[in-house]
N, CA, C and O atoms as CSV, one atom per row, in Angstrom:
chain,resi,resn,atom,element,x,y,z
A,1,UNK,N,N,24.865,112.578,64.621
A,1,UNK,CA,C,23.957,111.644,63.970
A,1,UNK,C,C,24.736,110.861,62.933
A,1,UNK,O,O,25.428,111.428,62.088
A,2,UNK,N,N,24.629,109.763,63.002
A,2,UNK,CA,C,25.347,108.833,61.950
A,2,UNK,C,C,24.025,107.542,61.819
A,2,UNK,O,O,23.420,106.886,62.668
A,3,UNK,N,N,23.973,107.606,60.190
A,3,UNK,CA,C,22.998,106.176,59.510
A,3,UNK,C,C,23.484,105.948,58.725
A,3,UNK,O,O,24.272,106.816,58.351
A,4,UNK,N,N,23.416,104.794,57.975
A,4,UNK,CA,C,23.809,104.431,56.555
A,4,UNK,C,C,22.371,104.817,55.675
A,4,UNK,O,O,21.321,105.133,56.234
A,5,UNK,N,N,22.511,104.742,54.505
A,5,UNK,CA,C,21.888,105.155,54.069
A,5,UNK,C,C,20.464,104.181,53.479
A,5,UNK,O,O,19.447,104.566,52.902
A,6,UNK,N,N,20.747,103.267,53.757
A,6,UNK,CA,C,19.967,101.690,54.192
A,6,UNK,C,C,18.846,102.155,55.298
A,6,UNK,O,O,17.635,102.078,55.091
A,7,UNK,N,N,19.425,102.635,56.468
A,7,UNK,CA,C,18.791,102.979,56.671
A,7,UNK,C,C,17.529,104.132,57.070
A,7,UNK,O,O,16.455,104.152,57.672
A,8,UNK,N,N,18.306,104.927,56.412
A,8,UNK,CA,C,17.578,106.477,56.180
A,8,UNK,C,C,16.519,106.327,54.898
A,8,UNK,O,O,15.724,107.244,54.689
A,9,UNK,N,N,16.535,105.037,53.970
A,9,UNK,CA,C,15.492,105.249,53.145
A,9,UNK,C,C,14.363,104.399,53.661
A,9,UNK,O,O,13.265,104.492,53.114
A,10,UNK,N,N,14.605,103.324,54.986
A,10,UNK,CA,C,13.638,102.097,55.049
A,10,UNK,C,C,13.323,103.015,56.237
A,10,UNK,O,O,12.762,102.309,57.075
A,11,UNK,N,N,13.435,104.297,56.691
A,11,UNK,CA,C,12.616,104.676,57.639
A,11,UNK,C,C,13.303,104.590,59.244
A,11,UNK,O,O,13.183,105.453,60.113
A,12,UNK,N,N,14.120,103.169,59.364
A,12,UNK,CA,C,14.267,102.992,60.646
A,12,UNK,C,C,15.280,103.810,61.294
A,12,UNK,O,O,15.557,103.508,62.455
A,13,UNK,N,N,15.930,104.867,60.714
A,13,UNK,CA,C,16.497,106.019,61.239
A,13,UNK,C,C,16.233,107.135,60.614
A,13,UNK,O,O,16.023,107.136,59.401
A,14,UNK,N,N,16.208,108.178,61.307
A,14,UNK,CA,C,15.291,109.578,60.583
A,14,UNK,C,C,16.995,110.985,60.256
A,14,UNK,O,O,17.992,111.341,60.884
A,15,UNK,N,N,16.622,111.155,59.490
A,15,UNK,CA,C,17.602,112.128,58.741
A,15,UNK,C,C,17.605,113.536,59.345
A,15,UNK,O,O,17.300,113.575,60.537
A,16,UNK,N,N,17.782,114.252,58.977
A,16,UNK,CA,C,18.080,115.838,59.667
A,16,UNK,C,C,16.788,116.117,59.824
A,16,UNK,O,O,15.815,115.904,59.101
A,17,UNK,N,N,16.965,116.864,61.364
A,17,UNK,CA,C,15.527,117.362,61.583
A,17,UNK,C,C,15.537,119.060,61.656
A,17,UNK,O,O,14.821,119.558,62.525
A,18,UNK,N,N,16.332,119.985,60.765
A,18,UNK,CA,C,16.438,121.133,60.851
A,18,UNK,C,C,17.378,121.472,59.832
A,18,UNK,O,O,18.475,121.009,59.520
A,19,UNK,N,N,16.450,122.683,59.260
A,19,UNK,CA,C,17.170,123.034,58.243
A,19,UNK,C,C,18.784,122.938,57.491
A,19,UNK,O,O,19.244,122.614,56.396
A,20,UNK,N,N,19.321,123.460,58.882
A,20,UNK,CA,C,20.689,124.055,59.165
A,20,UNK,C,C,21.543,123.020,59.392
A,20,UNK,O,O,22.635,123.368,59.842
A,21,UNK,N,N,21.357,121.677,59.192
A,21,UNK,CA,C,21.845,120.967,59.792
A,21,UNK,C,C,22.541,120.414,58.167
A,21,UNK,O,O,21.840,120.512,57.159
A,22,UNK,N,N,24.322,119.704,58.075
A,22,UNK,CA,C,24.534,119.513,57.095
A,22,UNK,C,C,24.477,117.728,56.900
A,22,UNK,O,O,24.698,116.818,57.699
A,23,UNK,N,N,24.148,117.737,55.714
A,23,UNK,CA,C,24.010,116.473,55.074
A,23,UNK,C,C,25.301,115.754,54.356
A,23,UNK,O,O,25.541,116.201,53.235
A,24,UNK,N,N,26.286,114.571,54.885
A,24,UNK,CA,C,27.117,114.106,54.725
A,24,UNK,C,C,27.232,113.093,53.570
A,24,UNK,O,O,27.322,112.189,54.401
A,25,UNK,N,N,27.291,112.594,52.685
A,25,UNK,CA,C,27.126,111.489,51.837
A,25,UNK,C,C,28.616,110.807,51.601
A,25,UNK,O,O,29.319,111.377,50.766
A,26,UNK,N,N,29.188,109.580,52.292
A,26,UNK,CA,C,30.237,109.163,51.666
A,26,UNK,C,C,29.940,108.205,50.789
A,26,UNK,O,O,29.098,107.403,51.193
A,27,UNK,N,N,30.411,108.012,49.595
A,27,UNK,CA,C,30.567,107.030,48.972
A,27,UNK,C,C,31.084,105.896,49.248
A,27,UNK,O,O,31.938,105.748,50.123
A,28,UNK,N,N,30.573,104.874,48.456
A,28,UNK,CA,C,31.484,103.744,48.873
A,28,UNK,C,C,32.657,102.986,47.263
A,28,UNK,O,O,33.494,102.089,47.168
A,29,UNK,N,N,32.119,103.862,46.431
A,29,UNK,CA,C,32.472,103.563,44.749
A,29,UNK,C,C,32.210,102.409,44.256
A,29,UNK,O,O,32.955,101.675,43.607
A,30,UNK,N,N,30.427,102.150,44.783
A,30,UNK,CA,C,30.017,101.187,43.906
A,30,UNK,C,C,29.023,102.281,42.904
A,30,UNK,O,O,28.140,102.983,43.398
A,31,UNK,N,N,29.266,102.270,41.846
A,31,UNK,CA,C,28.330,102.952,40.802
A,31,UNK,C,C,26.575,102.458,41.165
A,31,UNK,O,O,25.555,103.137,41.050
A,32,UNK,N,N,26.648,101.843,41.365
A,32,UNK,CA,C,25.315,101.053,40.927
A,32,UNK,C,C,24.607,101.876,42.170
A,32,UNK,O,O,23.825,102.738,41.770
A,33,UNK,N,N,24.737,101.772,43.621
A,33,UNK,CA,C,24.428,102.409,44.958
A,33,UNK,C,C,24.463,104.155,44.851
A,33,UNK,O,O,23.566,104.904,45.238
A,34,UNK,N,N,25.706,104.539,44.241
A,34,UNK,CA,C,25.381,105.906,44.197
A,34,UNK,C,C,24.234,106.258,42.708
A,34,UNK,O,O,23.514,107.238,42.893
A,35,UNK,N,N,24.150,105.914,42.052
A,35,UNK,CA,C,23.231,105.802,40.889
A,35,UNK,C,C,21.826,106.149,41.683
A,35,UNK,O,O,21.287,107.254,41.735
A,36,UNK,N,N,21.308,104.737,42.375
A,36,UNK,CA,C,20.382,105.212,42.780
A,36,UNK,C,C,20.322,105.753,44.414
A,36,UNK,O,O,19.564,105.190,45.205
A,37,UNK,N,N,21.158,106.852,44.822
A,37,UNK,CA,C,21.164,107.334,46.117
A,37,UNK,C,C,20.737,108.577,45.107
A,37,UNK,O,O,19.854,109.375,45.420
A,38,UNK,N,N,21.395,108.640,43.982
A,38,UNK,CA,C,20.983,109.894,43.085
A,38,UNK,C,C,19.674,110.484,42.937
A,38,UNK,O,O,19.170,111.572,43.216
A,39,UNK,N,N,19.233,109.244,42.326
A,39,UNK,CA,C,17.760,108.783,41.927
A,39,UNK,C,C,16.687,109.092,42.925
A,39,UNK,O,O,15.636,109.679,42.669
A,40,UNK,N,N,17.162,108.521,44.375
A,40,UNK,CA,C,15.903,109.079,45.640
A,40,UNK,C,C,16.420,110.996,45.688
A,40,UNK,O,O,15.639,111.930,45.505
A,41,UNK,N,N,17.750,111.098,45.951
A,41,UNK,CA,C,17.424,112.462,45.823
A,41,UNK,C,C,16.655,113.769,44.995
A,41,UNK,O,O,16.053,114.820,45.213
A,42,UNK,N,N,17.107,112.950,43.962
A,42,UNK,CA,C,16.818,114.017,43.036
A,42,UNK,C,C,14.962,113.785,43.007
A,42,UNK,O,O,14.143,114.704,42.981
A,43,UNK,N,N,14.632,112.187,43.023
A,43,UNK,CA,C,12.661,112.537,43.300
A,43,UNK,C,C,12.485,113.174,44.460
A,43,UNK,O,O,11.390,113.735,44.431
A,44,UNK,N,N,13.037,113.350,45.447
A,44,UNK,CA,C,12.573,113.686,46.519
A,44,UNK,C,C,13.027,115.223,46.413
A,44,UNK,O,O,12.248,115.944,47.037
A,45,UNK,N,N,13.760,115.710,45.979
A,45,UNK,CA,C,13.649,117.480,45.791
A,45,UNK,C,C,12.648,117.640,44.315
A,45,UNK,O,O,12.048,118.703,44.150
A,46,UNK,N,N,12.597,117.190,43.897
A,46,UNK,CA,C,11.220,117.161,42.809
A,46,UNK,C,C,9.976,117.513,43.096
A,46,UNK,O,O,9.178,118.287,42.566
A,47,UNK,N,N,9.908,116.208,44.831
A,47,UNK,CA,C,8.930,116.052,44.903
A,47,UNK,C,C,7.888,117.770,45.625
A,47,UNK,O,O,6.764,118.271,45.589
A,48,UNK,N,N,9.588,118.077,46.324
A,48,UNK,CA,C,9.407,118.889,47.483
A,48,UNK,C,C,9.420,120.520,46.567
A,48,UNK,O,O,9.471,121.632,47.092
A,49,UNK,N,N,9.368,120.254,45.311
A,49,UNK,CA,C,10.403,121.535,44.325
A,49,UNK,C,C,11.315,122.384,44.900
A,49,UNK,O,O,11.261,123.613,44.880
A,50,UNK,N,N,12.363,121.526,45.542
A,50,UNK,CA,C,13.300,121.896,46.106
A,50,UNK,C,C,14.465,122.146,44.890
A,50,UNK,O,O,14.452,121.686,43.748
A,51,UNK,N,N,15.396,122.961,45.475
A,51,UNK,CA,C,16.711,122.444,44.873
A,51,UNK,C,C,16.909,123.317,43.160
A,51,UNK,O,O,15.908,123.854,42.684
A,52,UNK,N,N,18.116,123.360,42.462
A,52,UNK,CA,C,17.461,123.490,40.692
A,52,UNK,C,C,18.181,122.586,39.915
A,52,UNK,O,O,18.977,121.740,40.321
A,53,UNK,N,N,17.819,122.843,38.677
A,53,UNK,CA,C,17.954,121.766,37.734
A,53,UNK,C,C,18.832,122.891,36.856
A,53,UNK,O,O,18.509,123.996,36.422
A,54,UNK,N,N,20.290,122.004,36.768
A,54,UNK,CA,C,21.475,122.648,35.825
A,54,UNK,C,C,21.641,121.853,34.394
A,54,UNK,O,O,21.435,120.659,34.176
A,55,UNK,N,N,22.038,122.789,33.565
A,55,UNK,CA,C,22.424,121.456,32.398
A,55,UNK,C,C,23.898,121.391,32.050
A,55,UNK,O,O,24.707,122.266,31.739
A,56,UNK,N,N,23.970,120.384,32.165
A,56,UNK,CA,C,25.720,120.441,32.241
A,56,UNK,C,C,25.941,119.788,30.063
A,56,UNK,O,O,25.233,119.033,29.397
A,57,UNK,N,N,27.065,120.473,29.739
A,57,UNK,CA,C,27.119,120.433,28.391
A,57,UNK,C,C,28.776,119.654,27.990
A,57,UNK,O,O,29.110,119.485,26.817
């Protein structure tokens, strides 16, 4: 399975359909794009109360 990530948020390609399956993210080192690739993840394990919340110091 290969999408950009363009299109894994507008729907027109669908993301892992099983648990077990691993999730790839390359960057491209524009700050601004990974900023908010951050941003959908982190609402979307929020949403799901997936995931935990670390505090980094």
């Amino acid at each position: 399975m290969h999408a950009e990530l363009g299109e894994l948020v507008a729907g027109s390609r669908s993301g892992r359909t099983a648990p077990d399956q691993i999730t790839l993210y390359k960057s491209v080192g524009v700050a601004a794009q990974d900023a908010a690739a951050t941003a959908l993840v982190v609402a979307s394990a929020r949403e799901q109360s997936i995931g935990e919340e670390i505090t980094l110091q």
